[in-house]
Chimera marker file (.cmm) of the C-alpha trace (Angstrom):
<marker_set name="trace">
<marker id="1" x="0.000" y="0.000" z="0.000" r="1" g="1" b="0" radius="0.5"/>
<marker id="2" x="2.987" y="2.395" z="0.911" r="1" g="1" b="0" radius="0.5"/>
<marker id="3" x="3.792" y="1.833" z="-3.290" r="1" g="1" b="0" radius="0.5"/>
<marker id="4" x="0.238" y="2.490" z="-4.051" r="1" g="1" b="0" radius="0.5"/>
<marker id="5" x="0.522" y="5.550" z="-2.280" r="1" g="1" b="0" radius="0.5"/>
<marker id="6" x="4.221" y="6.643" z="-3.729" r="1" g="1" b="0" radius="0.5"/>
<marker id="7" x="2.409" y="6.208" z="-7.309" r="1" g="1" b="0" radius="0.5"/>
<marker id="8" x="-0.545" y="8.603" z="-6.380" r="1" g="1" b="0" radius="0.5"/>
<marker id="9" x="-3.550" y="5.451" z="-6.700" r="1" g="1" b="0" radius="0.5"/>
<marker id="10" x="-4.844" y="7.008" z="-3.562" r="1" g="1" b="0" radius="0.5"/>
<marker id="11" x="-5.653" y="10.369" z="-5.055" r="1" g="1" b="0" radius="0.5"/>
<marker id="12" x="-9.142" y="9.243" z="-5.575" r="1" g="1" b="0" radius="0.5"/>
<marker id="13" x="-10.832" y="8.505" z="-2.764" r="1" g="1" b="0" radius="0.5"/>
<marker id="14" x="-8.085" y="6.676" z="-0.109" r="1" g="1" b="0" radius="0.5"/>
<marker id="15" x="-6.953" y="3.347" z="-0.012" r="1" g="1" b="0" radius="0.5"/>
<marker id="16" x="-9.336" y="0.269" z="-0.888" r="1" g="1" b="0" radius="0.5"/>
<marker id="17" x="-11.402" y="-0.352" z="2.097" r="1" g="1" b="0" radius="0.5"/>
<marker id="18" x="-11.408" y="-4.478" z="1.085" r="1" g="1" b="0" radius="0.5"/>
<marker id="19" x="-7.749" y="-4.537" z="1.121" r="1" g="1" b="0" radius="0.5"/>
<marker id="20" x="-7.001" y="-2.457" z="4.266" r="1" g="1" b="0" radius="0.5"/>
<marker id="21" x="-9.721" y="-5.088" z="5.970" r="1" g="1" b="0" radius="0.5"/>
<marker id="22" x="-8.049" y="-8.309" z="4.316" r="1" g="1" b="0" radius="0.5"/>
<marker id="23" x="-4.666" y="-6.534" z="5.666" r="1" g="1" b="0" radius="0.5"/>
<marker id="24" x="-5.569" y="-6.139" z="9.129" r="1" g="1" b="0" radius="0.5"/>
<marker id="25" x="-7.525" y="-9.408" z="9.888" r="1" g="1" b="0" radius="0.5"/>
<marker id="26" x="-4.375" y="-11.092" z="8.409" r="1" g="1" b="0" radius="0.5"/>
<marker id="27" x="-2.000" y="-9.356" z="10.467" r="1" g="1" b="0" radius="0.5"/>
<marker id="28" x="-3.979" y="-10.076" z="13.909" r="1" g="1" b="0" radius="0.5"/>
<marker id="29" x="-4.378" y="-13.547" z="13.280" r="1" g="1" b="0" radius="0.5"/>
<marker id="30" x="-0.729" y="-14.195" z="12.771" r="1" g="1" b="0" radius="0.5"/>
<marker id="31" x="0.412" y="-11.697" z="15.880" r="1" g="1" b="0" radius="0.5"/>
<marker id="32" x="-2.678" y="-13.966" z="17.867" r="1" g="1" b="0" radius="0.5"/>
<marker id="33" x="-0.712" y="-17.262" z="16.886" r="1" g="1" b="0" radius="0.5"/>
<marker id="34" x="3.092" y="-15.631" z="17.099" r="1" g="1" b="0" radius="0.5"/>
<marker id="35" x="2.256" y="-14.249" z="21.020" r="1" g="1" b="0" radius="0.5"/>
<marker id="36" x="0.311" y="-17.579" z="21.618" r="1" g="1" b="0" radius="0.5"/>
<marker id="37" x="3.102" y="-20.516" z="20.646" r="1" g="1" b="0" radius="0.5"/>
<marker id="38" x="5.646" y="-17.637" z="21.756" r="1" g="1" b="0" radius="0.5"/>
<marker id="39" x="4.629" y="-16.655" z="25.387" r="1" g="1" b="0" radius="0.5"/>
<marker id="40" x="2.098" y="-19.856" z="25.983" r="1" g="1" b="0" radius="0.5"/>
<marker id="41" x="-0.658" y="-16.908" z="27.347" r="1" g="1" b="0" radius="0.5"/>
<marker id="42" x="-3.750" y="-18.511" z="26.071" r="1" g="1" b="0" radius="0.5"/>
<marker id="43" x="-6.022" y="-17.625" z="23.816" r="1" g="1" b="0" radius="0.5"/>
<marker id="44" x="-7.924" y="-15.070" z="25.354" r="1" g="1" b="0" radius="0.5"/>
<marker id="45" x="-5.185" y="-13.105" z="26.467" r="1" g="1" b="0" radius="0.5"/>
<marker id="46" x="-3.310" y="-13.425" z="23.696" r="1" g="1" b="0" radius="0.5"/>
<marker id="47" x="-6.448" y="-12.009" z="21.597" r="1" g="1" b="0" radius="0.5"/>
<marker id="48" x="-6.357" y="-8.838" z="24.370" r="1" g="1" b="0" radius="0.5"/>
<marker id="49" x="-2.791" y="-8.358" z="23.217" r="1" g="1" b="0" radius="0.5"/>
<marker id="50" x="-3.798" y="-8.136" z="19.962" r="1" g="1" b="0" radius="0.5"/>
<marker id="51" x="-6.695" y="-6.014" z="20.621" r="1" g="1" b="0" radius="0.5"/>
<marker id="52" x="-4.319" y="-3.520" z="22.442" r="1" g="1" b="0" radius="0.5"/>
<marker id="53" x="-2.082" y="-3.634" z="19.684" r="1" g="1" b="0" radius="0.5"/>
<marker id="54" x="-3.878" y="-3.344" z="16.605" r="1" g="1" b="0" radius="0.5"/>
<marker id="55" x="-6.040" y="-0.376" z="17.682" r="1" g="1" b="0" radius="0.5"/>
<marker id="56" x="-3.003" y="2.308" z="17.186" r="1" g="1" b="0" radius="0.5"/>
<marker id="57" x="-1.780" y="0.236" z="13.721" r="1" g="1" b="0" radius="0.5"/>
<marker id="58" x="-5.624" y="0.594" z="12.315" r="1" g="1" b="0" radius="0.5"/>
<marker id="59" x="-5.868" y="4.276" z="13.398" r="1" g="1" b="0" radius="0.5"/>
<marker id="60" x="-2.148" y="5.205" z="12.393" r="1" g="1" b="0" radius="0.5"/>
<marker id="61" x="-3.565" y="3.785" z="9.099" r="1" g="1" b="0" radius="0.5"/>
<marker id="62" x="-6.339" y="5.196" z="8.748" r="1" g="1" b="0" radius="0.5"/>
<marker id="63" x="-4.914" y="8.338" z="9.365" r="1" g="1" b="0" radius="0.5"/>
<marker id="64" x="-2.611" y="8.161" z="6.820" r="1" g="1" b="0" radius="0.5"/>
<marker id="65" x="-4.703" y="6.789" z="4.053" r="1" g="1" b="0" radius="0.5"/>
<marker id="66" x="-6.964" y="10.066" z="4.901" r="1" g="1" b="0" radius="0.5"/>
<marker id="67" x="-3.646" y="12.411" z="4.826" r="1" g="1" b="0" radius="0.5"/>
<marker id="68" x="-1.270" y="10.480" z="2.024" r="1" g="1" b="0" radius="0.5"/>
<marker id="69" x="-2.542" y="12.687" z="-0.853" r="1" g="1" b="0" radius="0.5"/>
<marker id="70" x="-1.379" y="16.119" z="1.081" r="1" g="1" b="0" radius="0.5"/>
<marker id="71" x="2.202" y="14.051" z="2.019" r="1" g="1" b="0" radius="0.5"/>
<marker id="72" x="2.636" y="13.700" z="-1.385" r="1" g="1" b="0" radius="0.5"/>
<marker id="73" x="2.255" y="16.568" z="-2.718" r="1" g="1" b="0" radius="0.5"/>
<marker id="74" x="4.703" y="18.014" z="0.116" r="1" g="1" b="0" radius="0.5"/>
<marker id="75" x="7.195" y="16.011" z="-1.741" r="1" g="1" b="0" radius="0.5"/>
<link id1="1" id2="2" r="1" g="1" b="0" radius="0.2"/>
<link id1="2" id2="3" r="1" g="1" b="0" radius="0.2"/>
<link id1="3" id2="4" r="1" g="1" b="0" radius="0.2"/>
<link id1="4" id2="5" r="1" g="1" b="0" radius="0.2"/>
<link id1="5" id2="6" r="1" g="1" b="0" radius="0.2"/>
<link id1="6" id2="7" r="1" g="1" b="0" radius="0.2"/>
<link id1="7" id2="8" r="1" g="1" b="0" radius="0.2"/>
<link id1="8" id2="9" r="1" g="1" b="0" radius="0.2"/>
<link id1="9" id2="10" r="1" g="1" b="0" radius="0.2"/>
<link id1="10" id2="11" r="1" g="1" b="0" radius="0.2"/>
<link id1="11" id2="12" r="1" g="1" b="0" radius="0.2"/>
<link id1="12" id2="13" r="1" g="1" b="0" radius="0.2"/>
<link id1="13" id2="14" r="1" g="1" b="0" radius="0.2"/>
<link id1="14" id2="15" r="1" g="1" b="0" radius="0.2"/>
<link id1="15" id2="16" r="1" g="1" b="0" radius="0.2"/>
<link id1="16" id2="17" r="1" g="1" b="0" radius="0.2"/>
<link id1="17" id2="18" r="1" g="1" b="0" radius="0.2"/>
<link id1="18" id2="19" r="1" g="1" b="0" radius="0.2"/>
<link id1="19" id2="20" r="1" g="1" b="0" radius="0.2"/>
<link id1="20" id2="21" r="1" g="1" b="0" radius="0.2"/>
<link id1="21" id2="22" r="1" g="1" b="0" radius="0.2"/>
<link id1="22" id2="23" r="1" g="1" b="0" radius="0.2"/>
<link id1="23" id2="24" r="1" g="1" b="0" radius="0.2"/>
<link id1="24" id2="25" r="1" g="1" b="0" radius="0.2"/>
<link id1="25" id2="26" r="1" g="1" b="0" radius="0.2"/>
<link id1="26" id2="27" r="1" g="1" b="0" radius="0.2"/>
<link id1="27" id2="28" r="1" g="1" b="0" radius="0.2"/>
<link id1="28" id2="29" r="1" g="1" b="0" radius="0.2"/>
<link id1="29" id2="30" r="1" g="1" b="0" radius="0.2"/>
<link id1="30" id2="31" r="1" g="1" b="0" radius="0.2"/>
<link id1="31" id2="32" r="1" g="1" b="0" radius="0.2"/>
<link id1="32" id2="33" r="1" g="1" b="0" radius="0.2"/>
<link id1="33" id2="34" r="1" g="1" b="0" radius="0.2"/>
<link id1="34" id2="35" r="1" g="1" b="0" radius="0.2"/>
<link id1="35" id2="36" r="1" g="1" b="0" radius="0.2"/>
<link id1="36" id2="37" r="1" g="1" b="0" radius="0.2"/>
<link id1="37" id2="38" r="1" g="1" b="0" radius="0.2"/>
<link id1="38" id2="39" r="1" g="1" b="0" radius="0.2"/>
<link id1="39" id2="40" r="1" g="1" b="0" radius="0.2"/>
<link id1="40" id2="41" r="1" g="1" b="0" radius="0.2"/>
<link id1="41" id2="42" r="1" g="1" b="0" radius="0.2"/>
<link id1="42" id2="43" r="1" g="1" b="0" radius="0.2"/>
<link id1="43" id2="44" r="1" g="1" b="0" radius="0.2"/>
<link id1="44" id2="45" r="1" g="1" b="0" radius="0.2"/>
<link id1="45" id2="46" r="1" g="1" b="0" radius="0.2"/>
<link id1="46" id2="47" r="1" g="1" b="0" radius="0.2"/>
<link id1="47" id2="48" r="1" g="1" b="0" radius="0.2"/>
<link id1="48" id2="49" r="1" g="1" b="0" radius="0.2"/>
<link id1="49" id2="50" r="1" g="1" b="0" radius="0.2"/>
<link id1="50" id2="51" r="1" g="1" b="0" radius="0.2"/>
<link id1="51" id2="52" r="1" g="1" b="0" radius="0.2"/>
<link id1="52" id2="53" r="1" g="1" b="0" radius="0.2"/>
<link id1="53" id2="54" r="1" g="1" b="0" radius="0.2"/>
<link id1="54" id2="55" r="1" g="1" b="0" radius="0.2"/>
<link id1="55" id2="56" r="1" g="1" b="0" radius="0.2"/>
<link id1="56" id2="57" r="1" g="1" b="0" radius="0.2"/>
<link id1="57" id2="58" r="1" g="1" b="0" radius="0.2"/>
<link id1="58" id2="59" r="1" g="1" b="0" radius="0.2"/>
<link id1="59" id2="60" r="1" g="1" b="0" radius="0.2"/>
<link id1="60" id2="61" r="1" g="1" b="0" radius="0.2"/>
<link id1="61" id2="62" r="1" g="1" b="0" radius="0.2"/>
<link id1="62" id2="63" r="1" g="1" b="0" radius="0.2"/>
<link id1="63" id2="64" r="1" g="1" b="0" radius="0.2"/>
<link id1="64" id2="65" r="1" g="1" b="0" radius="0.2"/>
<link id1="65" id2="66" r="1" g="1" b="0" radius="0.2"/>
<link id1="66" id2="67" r="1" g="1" b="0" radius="0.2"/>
<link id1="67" id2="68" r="1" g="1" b="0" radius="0.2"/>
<link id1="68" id2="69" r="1" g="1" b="0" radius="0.2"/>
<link id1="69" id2="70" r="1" g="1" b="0" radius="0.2"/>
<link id1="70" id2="71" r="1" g="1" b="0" radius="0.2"/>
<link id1="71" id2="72" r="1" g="1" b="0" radius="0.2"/>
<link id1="72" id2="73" r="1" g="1" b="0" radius="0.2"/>
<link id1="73" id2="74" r="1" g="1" b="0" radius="0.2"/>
<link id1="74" id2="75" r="1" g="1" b="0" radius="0.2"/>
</marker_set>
């Protein structure tokens, strides 16, 4: 997405909403298994982890799919 964004694709509209989803599920479910085999916590803390971690990785993304077109153009 970072390339997508260096090209200018998000200059209509932000990033696709589908792939941003299909990015982020895919990400928590392998930091759910990695801090599950890794640290033994259990399942339900290891899905609070993930919780606590993905919440400032989806907003930091957000954010920037809403502000990539002005970062470009600084450049």
């Amino acid at each position: 997405m970072i390339l997508a964004g260096a090209t200018g694709d998000f200059n209509n509209g932000g990033p696709n909403l589908g792939i941003l989803a299909a990015t982020i599920i895919f990400s928590a479910f392998i930091d759910l298994q990695i801090i599950n085999v890794i640290h033994k916590l259990g399942m339900k803390r290891s899905l609070l982890i993930v919780i606590l971690v993905l919440i400032p990785i989806t907003a930091a993304l957000y954010m920037l799919g809403q502000n990539m077109s002005s970062l470009i153009s600084l450049i």
